[in-house]
C-alpha positions as CSV (number, residue, x, y, z in Angstrom):
1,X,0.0,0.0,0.0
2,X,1.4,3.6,-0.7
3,X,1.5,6.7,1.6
4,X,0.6,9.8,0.5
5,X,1.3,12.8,2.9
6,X,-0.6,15.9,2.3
7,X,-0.9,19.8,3.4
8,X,3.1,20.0,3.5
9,X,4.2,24.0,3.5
10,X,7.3,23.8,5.6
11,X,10.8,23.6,3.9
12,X,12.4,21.9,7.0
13,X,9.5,19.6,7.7
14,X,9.4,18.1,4.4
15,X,13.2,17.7,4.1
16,X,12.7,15.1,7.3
17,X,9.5,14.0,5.8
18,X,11.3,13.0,2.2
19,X,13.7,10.7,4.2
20,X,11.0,8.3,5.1
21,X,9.4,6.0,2.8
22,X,6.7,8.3,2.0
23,X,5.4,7.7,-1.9
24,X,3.6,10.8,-2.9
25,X,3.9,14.4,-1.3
26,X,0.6,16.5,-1.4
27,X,1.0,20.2,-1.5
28,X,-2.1,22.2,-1.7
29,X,-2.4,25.1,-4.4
30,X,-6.2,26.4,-3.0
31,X,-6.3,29.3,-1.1
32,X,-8.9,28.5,1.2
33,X,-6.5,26.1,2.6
34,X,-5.2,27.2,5.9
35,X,-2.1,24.5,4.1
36,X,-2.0,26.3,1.1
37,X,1.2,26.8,-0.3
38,X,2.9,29.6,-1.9
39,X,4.2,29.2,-5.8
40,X,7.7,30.9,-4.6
41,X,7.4,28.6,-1.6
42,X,7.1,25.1,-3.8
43,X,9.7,26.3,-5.7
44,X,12.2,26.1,-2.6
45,X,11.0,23.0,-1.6
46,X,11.0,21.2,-4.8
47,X,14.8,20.8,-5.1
48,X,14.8,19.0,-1.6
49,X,12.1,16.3,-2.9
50,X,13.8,12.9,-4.0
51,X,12.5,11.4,-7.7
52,X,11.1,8.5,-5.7
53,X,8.8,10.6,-3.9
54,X,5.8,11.8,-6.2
55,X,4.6,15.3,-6.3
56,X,0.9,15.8,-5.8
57,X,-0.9,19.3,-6.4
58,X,-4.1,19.6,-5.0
59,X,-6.8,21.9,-6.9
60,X,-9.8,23.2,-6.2
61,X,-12.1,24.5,-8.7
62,X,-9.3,26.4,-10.4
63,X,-9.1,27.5,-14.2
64,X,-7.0,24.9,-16.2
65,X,-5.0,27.1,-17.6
66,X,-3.3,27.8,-14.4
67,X,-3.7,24.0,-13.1
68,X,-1.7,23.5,-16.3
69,X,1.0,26.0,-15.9
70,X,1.3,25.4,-12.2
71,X,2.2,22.0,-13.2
72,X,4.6,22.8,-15.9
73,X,6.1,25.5,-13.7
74,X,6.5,22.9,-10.5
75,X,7.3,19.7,-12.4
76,X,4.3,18.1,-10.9
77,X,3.9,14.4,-11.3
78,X,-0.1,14.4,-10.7
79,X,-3.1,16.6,-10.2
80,X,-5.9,15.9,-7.7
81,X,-9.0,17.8,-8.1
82,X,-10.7,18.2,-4.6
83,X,-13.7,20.4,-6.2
84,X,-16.9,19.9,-7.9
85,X,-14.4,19.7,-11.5
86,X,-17.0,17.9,-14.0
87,X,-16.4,14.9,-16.4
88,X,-15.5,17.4,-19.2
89,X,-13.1,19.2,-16.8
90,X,-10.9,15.7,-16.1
91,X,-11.0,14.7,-19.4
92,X,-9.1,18.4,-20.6
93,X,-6.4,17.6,-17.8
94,X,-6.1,14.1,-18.8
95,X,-5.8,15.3,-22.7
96,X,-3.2,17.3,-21.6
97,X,-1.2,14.3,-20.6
98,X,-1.8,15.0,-16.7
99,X,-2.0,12.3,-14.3
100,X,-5.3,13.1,-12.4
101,X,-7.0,12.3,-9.1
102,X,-10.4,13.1,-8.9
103,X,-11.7,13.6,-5.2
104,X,-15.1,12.5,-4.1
105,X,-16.4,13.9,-0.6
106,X,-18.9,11.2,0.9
107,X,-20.9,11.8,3.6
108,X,-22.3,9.3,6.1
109,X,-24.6,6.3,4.1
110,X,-24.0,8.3,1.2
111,X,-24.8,6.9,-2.3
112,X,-22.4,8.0,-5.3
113,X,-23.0,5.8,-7.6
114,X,-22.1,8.1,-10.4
115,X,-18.2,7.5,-9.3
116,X,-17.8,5.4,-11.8
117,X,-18.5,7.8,-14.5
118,X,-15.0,9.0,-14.2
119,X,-12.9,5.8,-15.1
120,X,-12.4,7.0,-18.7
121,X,-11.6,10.6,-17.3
122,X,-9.1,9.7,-14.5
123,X,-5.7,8.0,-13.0
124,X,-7.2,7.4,-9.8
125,X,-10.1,8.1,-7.5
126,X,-9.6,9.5,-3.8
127,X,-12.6,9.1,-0.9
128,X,-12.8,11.8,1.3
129,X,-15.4,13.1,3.9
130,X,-17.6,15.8,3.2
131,X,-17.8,18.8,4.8
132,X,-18.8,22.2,4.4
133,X,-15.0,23.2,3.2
134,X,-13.3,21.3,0.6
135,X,-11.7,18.9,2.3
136,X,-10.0,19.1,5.7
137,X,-12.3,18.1,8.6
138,X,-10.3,16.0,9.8
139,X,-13.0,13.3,10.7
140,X,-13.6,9.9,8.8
141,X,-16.5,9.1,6.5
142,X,-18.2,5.1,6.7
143,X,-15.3,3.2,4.7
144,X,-18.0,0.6,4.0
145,X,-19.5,2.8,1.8
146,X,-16.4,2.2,-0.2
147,X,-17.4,-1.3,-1.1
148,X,-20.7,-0.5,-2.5
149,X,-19.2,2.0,-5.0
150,X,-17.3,-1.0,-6.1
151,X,-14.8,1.3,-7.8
152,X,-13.0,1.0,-11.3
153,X,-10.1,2.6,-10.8
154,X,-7.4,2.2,-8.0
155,X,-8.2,4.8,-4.6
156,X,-6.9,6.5,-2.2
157,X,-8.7,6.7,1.4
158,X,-8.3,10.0,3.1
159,X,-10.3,11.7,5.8
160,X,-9.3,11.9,9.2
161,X,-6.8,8.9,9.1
162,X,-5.5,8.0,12.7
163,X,-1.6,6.7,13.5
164,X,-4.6,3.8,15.0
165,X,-6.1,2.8,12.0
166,X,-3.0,1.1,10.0
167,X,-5.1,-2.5,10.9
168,X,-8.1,-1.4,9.5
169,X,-6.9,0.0,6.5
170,X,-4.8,-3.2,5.6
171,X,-8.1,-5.2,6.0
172,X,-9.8,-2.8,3.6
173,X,-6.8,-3.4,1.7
174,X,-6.8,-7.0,1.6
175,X,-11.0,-7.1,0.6
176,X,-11.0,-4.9,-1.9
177,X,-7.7,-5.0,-4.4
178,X,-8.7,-1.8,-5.8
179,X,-7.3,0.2,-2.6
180,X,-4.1,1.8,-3.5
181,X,-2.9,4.4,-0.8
182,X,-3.8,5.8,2.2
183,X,-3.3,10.3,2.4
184,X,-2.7,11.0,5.8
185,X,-2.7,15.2,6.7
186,X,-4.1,16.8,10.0
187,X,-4.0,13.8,12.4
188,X,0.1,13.4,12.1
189,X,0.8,17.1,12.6
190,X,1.9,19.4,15.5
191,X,0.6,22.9,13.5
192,X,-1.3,23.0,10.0
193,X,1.1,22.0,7.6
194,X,4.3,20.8,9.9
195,X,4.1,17.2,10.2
196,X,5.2,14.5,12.9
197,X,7.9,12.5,11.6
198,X,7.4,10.4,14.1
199,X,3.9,9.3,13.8
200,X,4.6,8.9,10.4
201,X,7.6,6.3,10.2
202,X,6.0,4.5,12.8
203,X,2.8,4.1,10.4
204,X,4.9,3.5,7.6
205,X,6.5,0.5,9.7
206,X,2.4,-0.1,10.7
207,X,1.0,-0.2,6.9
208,X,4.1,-2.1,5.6
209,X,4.2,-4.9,8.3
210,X,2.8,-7.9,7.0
211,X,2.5,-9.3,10.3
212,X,-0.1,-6.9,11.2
């Protein structure tokens, strides 16, 4: 299972956070983001991130053009789209030759059976909760939900993810061979945006151990 770390804005926290065996690093281009990064900022940091370590830019409703030069611009390896972006919206991004996320909020017994609809347009789905913001509660949505969606493309779990919940997630894992990360954010910090290294490695060492 991969790792994906998002929310990172700190040039000395993600130097420590590159050194683990993190697979994809999520930095957040939407200003309503209390994690949201500044161009100049990324710029710094990207000379510090490994090739091994994916770079992830996380949209929100924002103008393709400027997804598209943002990416160009930062080297970006993939874009997740945490909005409401629309089928036609993915499929200009993936025209484009972008590697895209598309982000699907849930909320509690939800039914999104339109998921699906986005196979065609998309690299990779991503469950999230829903919330009144656009991501970022920090609280977990029904995972079961996630096996009645029965997804087409490989997913990413996010939403309020626990150091705790490295069991339950390999379980999901293990059911459903369609899971293919976990993105981790606000419950492995100390401030917005500054990670625990820590809590991290050791949940790395959690999510990796087969024993578990």
């Amino acid at each position: 299972m991969k790792i994906k770390v998002c929310g990172l804005k700190d040039e000395q926290n993600v130097n420590l956070l590159v050194k683990t065996e993190i697979d994809f690093a999520g930095f957040i281009f939407y200003q309503g983001s209390k994690r949201c990064i500044g161009e100049n900022t990324f710029r710094t940091i990207l000379k510090i991130i490994p090739r091994n370590v994916k770079k992830v830019g996380v949209f929100v409703n924002e103008h393709i053009d400027k997804v598209l030069k943002i990416s160009e611009e930062a080297s970006l390896d993939m874009i997740q789209l945490h909005g409401d972006e629309d089928l036609d919206y993915c499929r200009r991004l993936k025209s484009a030759g972008m590697k895209v996320i598309k982000a699907f909020r849930i909320k509690e017994s939800d039914k999104i059976d339109f998921v699906n609809a986005f196979s065609d347009v998309c690299d990779f789905f991503l469950f999230d909760t829903e919330s009144g913001l656009y991501g970022g509660s920090g609280k977990k949505f029904n995972w079961d939900i996630i096996e009645s969606i029965r997804p087409e493309k490989p997913f990413f779990i996010s939403g309020g993810i626990e150091p705790q919940d490295a069991l339950t997630l390999k379980e999901i894992s293990k059911k459903n061979n369609m899971m293919y990360a976990v993105d981790i954010n606000s419950k492995f910090e100390t401030a917005p945006g500054i990670k625990d290294i820590d809590k991290i490695r050791k949940f790395i060492i959690d999510i990796k151990n087969e024993r578990l």
